[in-house]
PLY file of the C-alpha trace (Angstrom):
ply
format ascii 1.0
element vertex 171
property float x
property float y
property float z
element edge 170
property int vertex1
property int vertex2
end_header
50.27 -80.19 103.24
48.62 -76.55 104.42
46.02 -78.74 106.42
46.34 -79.05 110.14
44.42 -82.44 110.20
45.65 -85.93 109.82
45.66 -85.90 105.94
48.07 -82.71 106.27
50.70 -84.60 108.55
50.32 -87.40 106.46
51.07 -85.47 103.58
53.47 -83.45 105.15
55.63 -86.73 106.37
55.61 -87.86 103.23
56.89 -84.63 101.20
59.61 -84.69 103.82
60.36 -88.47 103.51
61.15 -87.88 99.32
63.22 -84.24 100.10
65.45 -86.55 102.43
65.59 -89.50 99.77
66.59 -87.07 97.35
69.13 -85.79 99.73
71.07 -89.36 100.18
71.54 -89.52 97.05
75.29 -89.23 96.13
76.00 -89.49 99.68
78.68 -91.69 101.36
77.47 -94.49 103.43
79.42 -95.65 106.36
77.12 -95.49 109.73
78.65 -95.86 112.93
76.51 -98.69 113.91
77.17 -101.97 115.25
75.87 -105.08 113.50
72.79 -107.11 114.82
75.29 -109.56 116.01
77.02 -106.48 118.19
80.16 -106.91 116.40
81.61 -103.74 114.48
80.32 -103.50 110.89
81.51 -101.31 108.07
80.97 -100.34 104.94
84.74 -100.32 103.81
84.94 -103.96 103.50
82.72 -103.60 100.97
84.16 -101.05 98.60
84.69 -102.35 95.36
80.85 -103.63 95.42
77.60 -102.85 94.64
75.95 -102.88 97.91
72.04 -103.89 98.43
70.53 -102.52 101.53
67.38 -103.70 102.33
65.88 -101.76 105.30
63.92 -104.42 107.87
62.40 -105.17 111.10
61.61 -109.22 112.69
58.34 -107.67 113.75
57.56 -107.17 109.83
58.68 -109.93 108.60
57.38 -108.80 105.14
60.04 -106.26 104.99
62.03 -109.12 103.51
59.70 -109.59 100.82
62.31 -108.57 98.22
65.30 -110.45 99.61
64.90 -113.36 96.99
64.85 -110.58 94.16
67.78 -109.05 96.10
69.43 -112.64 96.55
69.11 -113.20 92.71
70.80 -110.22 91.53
73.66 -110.82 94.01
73.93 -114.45 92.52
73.79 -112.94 88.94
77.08 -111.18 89.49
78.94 -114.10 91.17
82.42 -115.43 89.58
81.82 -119.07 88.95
85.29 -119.53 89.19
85.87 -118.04 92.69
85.93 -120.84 95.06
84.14 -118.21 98.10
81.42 -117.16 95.46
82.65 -113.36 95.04
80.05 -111.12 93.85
80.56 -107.97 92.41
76.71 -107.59 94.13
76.43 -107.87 98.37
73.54 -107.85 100.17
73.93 -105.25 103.52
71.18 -105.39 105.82
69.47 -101.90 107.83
67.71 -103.58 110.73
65.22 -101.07 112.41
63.34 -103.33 115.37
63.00 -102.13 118.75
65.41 -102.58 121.27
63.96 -105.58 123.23
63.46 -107.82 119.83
66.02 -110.60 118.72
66.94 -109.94 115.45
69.69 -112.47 115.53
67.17 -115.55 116.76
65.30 -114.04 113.97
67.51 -114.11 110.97
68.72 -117.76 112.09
65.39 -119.09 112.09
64.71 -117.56 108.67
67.62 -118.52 107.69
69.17 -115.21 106.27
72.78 -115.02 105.82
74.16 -111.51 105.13
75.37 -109.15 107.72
73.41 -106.20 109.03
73.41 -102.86 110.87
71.24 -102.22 113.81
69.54 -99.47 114.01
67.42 -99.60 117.03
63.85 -97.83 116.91
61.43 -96.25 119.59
58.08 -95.72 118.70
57.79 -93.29 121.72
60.55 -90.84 120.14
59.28 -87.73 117.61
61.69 -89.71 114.97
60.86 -93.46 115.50
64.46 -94.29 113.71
67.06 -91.54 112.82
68.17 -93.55 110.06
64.82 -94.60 108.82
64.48 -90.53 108.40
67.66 -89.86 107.32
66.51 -91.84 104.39
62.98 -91.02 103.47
61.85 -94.92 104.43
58.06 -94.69 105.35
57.69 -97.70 104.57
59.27 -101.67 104.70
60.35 -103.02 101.41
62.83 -100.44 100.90
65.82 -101.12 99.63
69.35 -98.31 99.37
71.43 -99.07 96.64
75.25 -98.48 97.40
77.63 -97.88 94.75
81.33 -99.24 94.56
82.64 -95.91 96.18
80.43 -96.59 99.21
77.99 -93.83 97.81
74.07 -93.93 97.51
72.95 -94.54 94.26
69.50 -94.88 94.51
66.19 -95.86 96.80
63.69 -98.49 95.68
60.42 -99.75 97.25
60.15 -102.87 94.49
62.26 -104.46 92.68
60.84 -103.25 89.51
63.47 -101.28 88.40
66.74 -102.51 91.29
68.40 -104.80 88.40
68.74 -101.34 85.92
69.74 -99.69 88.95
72.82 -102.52 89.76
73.69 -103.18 85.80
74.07 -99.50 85.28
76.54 -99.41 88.35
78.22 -102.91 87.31
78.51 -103.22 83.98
0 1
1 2
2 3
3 4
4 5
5 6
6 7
7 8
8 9
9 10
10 11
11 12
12 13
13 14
14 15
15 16
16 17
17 18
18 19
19 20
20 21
21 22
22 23
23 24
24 25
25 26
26 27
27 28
28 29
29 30
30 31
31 32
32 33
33 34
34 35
35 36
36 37
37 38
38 39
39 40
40 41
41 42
42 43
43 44
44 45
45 46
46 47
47 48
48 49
49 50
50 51
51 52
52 53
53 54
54 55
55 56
56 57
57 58
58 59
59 60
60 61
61 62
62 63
63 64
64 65
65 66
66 67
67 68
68 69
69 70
70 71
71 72
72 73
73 74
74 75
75 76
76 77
77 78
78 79
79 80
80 81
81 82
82 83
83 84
84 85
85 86
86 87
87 88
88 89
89 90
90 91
91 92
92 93
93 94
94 95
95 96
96 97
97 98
98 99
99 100
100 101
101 102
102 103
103 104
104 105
105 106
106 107
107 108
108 109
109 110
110 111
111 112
112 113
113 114
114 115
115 116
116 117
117 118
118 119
119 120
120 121
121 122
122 123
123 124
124 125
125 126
126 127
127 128
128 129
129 130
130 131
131 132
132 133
133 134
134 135
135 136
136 137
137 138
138 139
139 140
140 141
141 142
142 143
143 144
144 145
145 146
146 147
147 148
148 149
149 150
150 151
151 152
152 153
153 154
154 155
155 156
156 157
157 158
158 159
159 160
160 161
161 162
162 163
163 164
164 165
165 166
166 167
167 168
168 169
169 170
């Protein structure tokens, strides 16, 4: 990180990235942001749940890579007997594109049907996406875990270990 090349700003970003994941953790989550739709969007409806927050952009669509992992541990915790398919589990979307992308026409044309903050990102800026920093994310397939209290539990970049992470909070 003492280098003054590219391998020492890599480095650098990315020893900052993990000190600001680690600093999330046990905080509350509510950001004043509006949804993708431009409608208001809060956390509080969603107390009571175990939120999943995948972080994404339309321009990578591969940022959704984990959404059918993400999708199947919502479904896991559904009440079969709840005629609106209540989960204990929701699925909260961090969109990061720029400001001229569609992220709407996007998710309709992929089909994806849970609401989502906007977060809009400019690559000319020091900090592409305050947010983004805010939460270590370097990279897309990252996913915040929320816990019932509207707190961050935890930050994955797989799904290898998200349905521990959700049964420890659930059950």
């Amino acid at each position: 990180a003492d280098r003054q090349d590219d391998l020492g700003r890599e480095a650098r970003t990315a020893l900052q990235a993990r000190k600001n994941r680690q600093q999330v953790i046990g905080q509350q989550l509510d950001p004043d942001l509006p949804s993708v739709r431009g409608a208001p969007l809060s956390m509080q409806q969603y107390r009571g749940q175990v939120v999943l927050m995948p972080f994404w952009s339309s321009r990578f669509p591969e940022s959704l890579g984990l959404l059918p992992s993400l999708q199947a541990i919502r479904d896991q915790y559904a009440d079969p007997a709840s005629a609106d398919s209540d989960s204990a589990v929701a699925i909260v979307g961090m969109n990061l594109d720029v400001a001229d992308a569609n992220p709407v026409e996007f998710m309709k044309q992929a089909g994806l049907d849970f609401a989502s903050f906007r977060s809009v990102s400019d690559p000319t800026a020091a900090i592409v996406n305050e947010v983004a920093y805010r939460f270590g994310a370097v990279t897309l397939q990252y996913v915040v875990v929320v816990d019932q209290e509207g707190r961050v539990a935890s930050v994955h970049f797989s799904d290898r270990d998200l349905q521990k992470a959700v049964a420890k909070l659930v059950e």
